[in-house]
N, C-alpha and C positions, 0 to 999 in steps of 0.2 A: 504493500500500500504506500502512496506519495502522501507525503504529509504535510511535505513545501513544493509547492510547485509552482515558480514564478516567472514570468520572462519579462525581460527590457524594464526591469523598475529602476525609476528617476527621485530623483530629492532635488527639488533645486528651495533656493535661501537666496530669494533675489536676483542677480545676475550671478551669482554662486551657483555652480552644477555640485553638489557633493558626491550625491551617486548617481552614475550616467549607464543608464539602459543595461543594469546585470541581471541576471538569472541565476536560479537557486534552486536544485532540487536536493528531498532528503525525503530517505526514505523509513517508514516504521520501526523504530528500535534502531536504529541507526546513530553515531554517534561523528558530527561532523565539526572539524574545525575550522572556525572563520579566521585568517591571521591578514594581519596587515598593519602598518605603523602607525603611532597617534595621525590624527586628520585624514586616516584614508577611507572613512566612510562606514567601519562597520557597524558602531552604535547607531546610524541615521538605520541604516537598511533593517536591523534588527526591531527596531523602533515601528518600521514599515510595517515588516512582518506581524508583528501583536498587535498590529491597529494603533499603537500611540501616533502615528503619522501619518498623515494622508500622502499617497505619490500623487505626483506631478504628471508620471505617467506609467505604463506597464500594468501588466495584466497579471492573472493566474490566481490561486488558491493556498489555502493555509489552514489543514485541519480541515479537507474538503470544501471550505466557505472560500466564498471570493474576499480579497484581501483590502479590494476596496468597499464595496457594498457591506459586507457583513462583518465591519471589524469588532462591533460590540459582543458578539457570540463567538471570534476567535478568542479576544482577549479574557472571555469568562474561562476557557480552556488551556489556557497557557500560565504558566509560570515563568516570570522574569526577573534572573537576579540581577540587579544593576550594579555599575563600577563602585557606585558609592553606596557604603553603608548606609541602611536609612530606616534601621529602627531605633526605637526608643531608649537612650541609653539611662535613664533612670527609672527605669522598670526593668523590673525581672525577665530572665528568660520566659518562664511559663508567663508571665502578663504579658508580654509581645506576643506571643504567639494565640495567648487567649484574646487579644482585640484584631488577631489578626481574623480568626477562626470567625469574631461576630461579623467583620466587616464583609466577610463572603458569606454569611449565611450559614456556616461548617455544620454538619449535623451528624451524628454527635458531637456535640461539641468538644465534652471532654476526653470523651474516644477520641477521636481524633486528633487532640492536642497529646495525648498520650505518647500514642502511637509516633507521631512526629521524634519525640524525647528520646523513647528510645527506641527509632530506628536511627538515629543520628548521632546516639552517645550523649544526650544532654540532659539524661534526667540525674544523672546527679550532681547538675550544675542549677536546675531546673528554677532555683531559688535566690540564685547568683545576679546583682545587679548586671545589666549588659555592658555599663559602661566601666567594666573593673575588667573585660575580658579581654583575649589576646586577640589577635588577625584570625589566626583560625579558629576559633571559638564562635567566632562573629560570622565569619562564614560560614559554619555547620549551623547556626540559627536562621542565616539568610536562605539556606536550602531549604531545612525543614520548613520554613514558612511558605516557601514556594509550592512544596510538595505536597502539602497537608491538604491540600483543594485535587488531588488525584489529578493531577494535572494531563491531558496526553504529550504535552511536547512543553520542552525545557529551551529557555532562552536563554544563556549564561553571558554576561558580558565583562569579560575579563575578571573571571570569580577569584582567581589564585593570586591577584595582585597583592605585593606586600606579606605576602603568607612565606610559613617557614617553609621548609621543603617534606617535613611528617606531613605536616597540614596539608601541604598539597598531594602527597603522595596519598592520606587516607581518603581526602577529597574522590580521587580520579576515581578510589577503589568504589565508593559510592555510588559515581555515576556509571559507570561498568554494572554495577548490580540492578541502577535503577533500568539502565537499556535493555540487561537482560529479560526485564522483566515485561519487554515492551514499549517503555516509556524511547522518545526520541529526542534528542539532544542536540542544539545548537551553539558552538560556544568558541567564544572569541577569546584569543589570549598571543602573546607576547613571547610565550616560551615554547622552544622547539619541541625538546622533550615532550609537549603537552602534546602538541602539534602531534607526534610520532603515534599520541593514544590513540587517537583518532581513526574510524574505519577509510574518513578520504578529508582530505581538506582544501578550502577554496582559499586563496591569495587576493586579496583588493588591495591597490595602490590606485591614489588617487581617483575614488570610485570607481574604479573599472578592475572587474576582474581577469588578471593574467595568466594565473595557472590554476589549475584542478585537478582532480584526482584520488588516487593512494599515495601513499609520502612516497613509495619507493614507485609508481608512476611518473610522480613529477621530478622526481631526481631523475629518473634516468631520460626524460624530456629535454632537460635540462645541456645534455648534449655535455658536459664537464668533465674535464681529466680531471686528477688531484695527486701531486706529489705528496708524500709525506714526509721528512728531515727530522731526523734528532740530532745534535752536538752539539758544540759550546758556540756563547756570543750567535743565540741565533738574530738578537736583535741588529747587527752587523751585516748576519747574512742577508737579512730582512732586506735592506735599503739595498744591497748589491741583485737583489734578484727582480727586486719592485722596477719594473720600464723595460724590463726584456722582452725581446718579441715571442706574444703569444702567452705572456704571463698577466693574468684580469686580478689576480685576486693573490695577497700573500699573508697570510694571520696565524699570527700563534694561538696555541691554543694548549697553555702547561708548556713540558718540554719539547712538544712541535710543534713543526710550520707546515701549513698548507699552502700550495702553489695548487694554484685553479687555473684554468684555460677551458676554452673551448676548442681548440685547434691541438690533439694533443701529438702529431708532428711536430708540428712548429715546436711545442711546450716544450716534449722529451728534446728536441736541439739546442732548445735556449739552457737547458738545467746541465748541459751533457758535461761541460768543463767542468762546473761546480759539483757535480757527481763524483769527479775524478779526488777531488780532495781529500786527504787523511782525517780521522775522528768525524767522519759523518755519516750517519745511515740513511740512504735512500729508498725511496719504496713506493708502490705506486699506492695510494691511499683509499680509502672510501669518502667519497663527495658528503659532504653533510647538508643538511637540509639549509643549514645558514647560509653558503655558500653559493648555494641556489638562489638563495631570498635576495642575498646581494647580488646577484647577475640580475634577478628580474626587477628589481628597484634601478639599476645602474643603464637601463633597456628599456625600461618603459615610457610607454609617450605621454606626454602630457594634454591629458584631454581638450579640447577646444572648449570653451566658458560660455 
């Protein structure tokens, strides 16, 4: 079943285009990630999708309903965590969650605020002012609130910002359990790793979406060699490798460096000296997803306004 299914949707903000004519689909229990840098559009589009925003233009459906005409009975079906926190921070855990439970109607009430607590790990914080709590703490309460209305489809927008890396890591385990269970997930984030969770993920720069896919689809799209270097003073080798012909990309990363190209003739000639050197190991490397995201940021056009 398609649960997003969008095509050519527009956001403009005056003579601002923010998103120009993308398409989205996702399918049931499906877990998809949206990446792209601040200001490239994904909170506008996201915003589209749950009805908070009217397009400008583009058609299709969301939850089977049309995404313009029926956005009042999409957004009764979705859950939206936003970037920013935005409960109550001098109220309890269990008091957010119980005015969250009236403001939708919840029924049972208390069942279901229960149930929220402990599928999310917070009933025995349940009594805990919110605003005493950590980054992830606040996050498993922005989930549960979202969840606790049986939501079919999840809108996440940048959930894991500022969070430690348990917190993120028990986070993803949640929503892996919640997709298994059917529920479908949409979620926008900043980090590759998250990126990798992902069944496929879409790329926006500057409203337009540039790549799509599985992570290891659009890596290998991507067309990119990658050397890999370890030894000393790579910061040295750094500058002498940077403006070689057929070298795009040169970053460390710990004790190596990657050399990226597209042209990986040209590349293996340009490295071939530097290969020959004492105390360095070469090797041909795996491309990472980052690597990719800068070719397509360093390539992509910039829309007409």
């Amino acid at each position: 079943m398609r649960v997003i299914d969008v095509e050519d949707l527009t956001k403009r903000f005056g003579d601002k285009t923010v998103v120009d004519h993308i398409s989205i689909d996702v399918d049931k229990g499906e877990i998809v990630g949206f990446l792209g840098p601040n200001g490239s559009g994904k909170t506008t589009t996201i915003r589209m999708l749950c009805g908070l925003l009217k397009p400008n233009d583009g058609r299709g459906t969301c939850l089977g309903l049309d995404v313009i005409a029926d956005s009042a009975r999409i957004k009764a079906q979705t859950g939206y965590m936003t970037q920013r926190f935005s409960y109550y921070e001098d109220l309890t855990i269990r008091e957010n969650l119980e005015f969250v439970a009236r403001i939708y109607d919840v029924r049972p009430r208390k069942t279901q605020v229960d149930h929220s607590l402990e599928s999310l790990g917070l009933a025995h914080r349940q009594h805990q002012l919110v605003g005493t709590l950590s980054g992830g703490w606040k996050q498993r309460l922005a989930l549960a609130a979202c969840i606790m209305r049986d939501p079919m489809l999840l809108l996440l927008d940048e959930p894991t910002s500022g969070v430690d890396p348990k917190a993120r890591r028990d986070f993803w385990e949640r929503i892996h359990e919640l997709a298994a269970d059917g529920l479908t997930v949409l979620v926008s984030t900043h980090y590759m790793d998250e990126a990798e969770r992902c069944d496929r993920i879409a790329y926006i720069f500057n409203g337009v979406i540039i790549a799509r896919g599985s992570v290891e689809e659009v890596i290998e799209a991507s067309g990119l060699t990658t050397w890999a270097v370890r030894g000393p003073n790579l910061p040295s080798l750094t500058n002498e490798i940077r403006g070689l012909p057929g070298v795009e990309q040169v970053a460390q990363f710990g004790d190596c460096l990657h050399v990226v190209g597209s042209d990986p003739t040209l590349l293996e000639r340009s490295v071939a000296t530097l290969r020959a050197r004492p105390n360095y190991r070469w090797g041909l490397g795996e491309t990472s997803l980052e690597d990719v995201f800068i070719k397509l940021m360093d390539n992509a056009p910039v829309p007409a306004q």
